[in-house]
C-alpha positions as CSV (number, residue, x, y, z in Angstrom):
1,X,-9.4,9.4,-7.8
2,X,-7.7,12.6,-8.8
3,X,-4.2,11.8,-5.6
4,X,-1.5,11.1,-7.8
5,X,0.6,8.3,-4.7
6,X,4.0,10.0,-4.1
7,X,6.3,6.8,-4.4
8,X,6.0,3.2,-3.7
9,X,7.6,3.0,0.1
10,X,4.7,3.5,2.6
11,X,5.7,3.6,6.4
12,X,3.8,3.0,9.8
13,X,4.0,6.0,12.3
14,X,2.2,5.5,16.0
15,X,0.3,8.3,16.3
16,X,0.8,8.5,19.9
17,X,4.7,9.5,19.0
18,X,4.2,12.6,17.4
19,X,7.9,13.3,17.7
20,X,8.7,10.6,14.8
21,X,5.7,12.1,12.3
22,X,8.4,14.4,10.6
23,X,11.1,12.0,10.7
24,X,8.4,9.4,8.9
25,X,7.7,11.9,6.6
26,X,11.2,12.2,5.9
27,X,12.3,9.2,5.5
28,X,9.2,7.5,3.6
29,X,6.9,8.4,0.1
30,X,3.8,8.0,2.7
31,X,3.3,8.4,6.2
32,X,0.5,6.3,7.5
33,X,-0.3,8.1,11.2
34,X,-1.9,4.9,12.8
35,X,-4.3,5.2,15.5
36,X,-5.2,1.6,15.2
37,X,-3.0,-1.0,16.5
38,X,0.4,1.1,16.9
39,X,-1.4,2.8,19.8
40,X,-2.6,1.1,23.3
41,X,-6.0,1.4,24.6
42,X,-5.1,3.6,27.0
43,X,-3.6,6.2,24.8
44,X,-5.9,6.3,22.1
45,X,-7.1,10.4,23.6
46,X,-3.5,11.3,23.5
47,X,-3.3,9.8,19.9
48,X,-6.0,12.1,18.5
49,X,-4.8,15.0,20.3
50,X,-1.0,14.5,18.9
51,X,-2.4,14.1,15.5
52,X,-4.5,17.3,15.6
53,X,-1.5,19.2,17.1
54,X,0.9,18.2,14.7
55,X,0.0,18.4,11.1
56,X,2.0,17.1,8.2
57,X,1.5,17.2,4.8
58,X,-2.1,15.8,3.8
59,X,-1.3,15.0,0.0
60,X,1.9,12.4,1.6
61,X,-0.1,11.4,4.8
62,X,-2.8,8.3,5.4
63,X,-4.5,7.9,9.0
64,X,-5.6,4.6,10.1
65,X,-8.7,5.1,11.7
66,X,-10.0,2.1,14.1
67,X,-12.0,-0.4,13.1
68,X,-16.3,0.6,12.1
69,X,-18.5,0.0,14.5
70,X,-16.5,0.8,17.3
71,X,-16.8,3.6,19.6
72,X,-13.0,4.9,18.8
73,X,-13.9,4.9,15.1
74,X,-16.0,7.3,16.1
75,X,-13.9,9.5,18.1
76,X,-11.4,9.6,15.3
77,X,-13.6,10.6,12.9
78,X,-14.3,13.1,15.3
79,X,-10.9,14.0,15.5
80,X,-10.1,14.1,11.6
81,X,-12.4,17.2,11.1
82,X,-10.0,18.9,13.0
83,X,-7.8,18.1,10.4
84,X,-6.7,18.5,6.8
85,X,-6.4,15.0,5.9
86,X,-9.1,13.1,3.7
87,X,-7.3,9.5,3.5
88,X,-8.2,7.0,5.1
89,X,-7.5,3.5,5.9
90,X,-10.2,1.5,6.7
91,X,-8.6,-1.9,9.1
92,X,-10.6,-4.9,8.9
93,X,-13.1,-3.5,6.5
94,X,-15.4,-5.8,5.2
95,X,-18.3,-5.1,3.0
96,X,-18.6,-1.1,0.9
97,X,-21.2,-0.2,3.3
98,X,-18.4,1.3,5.3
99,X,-16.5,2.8,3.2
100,X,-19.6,4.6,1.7
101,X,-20.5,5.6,5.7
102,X,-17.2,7.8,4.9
103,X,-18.3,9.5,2.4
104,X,-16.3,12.8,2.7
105,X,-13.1,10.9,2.6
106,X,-10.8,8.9,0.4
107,X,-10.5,5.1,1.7
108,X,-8.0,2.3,1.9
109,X,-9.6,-0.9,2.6
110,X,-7.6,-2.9,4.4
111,X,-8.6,-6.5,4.1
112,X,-7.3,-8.7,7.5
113,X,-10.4,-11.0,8.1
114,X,-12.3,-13.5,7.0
115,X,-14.9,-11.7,6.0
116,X,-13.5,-9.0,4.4
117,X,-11.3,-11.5,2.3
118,X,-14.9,-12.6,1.0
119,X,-16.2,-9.3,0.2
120,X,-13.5,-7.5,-1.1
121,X,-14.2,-7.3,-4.4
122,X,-18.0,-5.6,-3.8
123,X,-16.2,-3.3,-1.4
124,X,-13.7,-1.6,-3.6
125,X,-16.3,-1.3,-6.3
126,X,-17.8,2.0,-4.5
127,X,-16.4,5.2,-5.5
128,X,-14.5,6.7,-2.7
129,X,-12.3,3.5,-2.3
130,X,-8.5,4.3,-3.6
131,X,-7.0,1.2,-2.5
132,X,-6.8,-2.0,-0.9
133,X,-4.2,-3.5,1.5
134,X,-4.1,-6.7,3.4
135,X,-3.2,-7.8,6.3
136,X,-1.5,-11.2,7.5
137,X,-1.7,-11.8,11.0
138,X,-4.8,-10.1,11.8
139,X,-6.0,-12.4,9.2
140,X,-4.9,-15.8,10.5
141,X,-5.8,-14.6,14.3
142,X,-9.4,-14.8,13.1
143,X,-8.6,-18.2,11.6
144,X,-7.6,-19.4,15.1
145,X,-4.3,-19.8,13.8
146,X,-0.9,-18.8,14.9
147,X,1.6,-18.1,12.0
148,X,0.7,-16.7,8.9
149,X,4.5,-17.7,7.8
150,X,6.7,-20.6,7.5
151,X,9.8,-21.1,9.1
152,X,11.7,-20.0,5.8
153,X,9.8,-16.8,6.0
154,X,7.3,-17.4,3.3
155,X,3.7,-17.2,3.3
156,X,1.4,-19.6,4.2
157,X,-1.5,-20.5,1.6
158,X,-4.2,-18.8,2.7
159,X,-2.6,-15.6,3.6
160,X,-1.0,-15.9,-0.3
161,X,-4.7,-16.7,-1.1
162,X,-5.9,-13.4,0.4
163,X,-2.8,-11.4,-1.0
164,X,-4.0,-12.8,-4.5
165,X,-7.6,-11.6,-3.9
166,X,-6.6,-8.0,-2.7
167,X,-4.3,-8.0,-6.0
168,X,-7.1,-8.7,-8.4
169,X,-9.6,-7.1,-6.7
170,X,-7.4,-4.0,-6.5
171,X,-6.8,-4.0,-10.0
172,X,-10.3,-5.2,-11.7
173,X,-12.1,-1.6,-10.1
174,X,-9.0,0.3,-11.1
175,X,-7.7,0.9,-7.4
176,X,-3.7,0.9,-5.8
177,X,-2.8,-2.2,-4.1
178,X,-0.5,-1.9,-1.1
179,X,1.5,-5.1,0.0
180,X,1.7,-6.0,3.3
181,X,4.7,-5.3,6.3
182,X,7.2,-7.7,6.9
183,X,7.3,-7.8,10.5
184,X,11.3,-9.3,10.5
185,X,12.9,-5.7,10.7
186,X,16.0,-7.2,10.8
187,X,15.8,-9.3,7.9
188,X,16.6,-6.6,4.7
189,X,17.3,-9.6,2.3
190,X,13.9,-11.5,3.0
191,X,12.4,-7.8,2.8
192,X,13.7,-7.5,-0.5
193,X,13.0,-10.7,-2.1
194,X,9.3,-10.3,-0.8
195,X,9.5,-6.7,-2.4
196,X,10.6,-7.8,-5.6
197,X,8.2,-9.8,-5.8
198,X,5.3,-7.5,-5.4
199,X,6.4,-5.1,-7.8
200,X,6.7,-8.2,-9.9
201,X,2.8,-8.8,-9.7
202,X,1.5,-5.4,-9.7
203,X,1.5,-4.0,-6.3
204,X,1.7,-0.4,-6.6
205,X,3.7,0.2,-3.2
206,X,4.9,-1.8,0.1
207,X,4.4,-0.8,3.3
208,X,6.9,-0.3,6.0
209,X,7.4,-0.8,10.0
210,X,10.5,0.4,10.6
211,X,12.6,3.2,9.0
212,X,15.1,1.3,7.8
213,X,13.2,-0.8,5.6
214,X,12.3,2.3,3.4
215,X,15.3,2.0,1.1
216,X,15.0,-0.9,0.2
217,X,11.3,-1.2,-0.7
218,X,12.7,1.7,-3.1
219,X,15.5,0.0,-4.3
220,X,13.0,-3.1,-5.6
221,X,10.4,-0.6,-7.2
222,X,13.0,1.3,-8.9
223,X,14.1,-0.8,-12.5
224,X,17.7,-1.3,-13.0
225,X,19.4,0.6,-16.2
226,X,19.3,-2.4,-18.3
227,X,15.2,-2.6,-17.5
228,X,15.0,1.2,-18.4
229,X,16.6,1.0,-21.5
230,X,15.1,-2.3,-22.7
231,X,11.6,-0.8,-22.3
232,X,12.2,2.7,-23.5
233,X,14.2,1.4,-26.9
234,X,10.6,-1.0,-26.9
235,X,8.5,1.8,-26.9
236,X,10.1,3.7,-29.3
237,X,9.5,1.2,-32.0
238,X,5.9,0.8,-31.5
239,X,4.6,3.7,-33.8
240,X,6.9,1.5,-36.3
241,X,4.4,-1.1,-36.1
242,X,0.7,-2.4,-36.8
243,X,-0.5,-4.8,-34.2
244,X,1.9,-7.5,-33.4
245,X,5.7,-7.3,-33.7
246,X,9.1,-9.1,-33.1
247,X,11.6,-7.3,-30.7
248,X,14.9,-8.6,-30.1
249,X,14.0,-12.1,-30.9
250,X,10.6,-11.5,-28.6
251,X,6.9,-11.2,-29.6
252,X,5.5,-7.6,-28.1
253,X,1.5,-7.5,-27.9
254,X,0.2,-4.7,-25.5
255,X,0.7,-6.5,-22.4
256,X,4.4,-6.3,-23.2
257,X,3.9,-2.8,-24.0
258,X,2.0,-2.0,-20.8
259,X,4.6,-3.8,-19.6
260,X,7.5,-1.3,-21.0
261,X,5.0,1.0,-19.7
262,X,5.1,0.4,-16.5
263,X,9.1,0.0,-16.1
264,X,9.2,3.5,-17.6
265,X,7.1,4.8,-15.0
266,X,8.4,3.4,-12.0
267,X,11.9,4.8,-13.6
268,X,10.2,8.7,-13.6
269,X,9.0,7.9,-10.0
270,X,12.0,7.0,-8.5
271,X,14.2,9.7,-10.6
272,X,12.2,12.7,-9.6
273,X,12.1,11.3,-5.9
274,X,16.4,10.7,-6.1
275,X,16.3,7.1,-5.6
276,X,16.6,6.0,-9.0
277,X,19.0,2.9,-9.7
């Protein structure tokens, strides 16, 4: 995968309302033009037409094709070579059979079923997969269940459980994980705890509904000052060392390097972008 992702704040965009594709952009690292779910059955045509109308910026845009195997997957891969884009994201994918069917493009699996929480792993193994996301409440609508939350706002097991798997799996082949939306626009604190804690495990980026919700998925990926400096003054005394060392009173291995590592360049990301803490 040579697509270097532009930030860690992802955001939905209906592709039916082409009037908020340049706002999205605006606001967001990502736009993902969705002509899944965001868009009823009856305006799936004008969806496609909007997005071939209105280009934005293919190296900061995803589209969310509908689901393979049905008949307005095809239609919008009819639709995207009328385009410039060449990311995808794949909903309820479930096996690397189709991601390899789109073989000219560059494909998010997005993991929301049963199924596909089974084979996600094989599926991200084939070359044109970039990423994985999941998905909560497709996910437990396929259980025959009705809440993928509790009534405190945290995950249930199973969708954690699926969460976990699209982590690892993610991260064994080498791929970005995306985290999932948090549906409770209104709720920025319980966004930001969930955000924190998906930088804190190793998502690469959280995804967005609402506007609004950008900021502060970009406050929890960018490191604090303290953060920065801990893990650049780390990094600097590595070359001092063979193997293990102490460092302020702590043992650093490579996994707390990697570790200094990564704060460093989450702090480059969110500097150059202007959202830096």
């Amino acid at each position: 995968m040579s697509w270097e992702m532009p930030g860690p704040a992802w955001l939905f965009c209906p592709a039916d309302r082409p009037e908020r594709y340049e706002k999205a952009a605006a606001a967001a690292d990502v736009v993902i033009i969705d002509l899944e779910d965001g868009v009823a059955e009856a305006d799936k045509a004008a969806a496609r037409e909007a997005l071939i109308a209105n280009p934005q910026d293919p190296e900061r845009t995803v589209v969310r094709v509908n689901a393979a195997g049905t008949v307005e997957h095809m239609l919008d891969l009819d639709a995207l070579l009328r385009t410039e884009y060449r990311r995808l994201m794949l909903p309820k994918c479930e096996s690397a059979e189709q991601i390899t069917r789109l073989a000219d493009y560059e494909v998010i699996a997005l993991i929301e079923s049963p199924l596909g929480a089974m084979a996600v792993g094989r599926a991200v193994m084939v070359r044109n997969a970039i990423g994985v996301m999941w998905g909560a409440e497709d996910l437990v609508a396929a259980l025959g269940g009705n809440s993928s939350r509790h009534a405190d706002g945290s995950y249930r097991d199973v969708a954690l459980h699926v969460r976990s798997q699209s982590l690892l799996a993610a991260k064994a082949y080498g791929k970005f994980a995306l985290d999932s939306v948090f549906l409770n626009i209104a709720d920025l604190e319980g966004l930001a705890q969930e955000s924190l804690d998906a930088v804190a495990v190793g998502f690469d980026a959280k995804v967005a509904i609402h506007p609004s919700q950008v900021p502060v998925i970009r406050r929890a990926y960018a490191p604090v000052a303290k953060e920065v400096d801990w893990a650049q003054r780390l990094l600097a005394e590595v070359p001092n060392h063979r193997g293990v060392f102490t460092f302020e009173g702590r043992m650093v291995d490579m996994p707390v390097i990697r570790h200094a590592e990564r704060i460093v360049q989450r702090a480059q990301v969110a500097d150059s972008a202007g959202y830096a803490s």
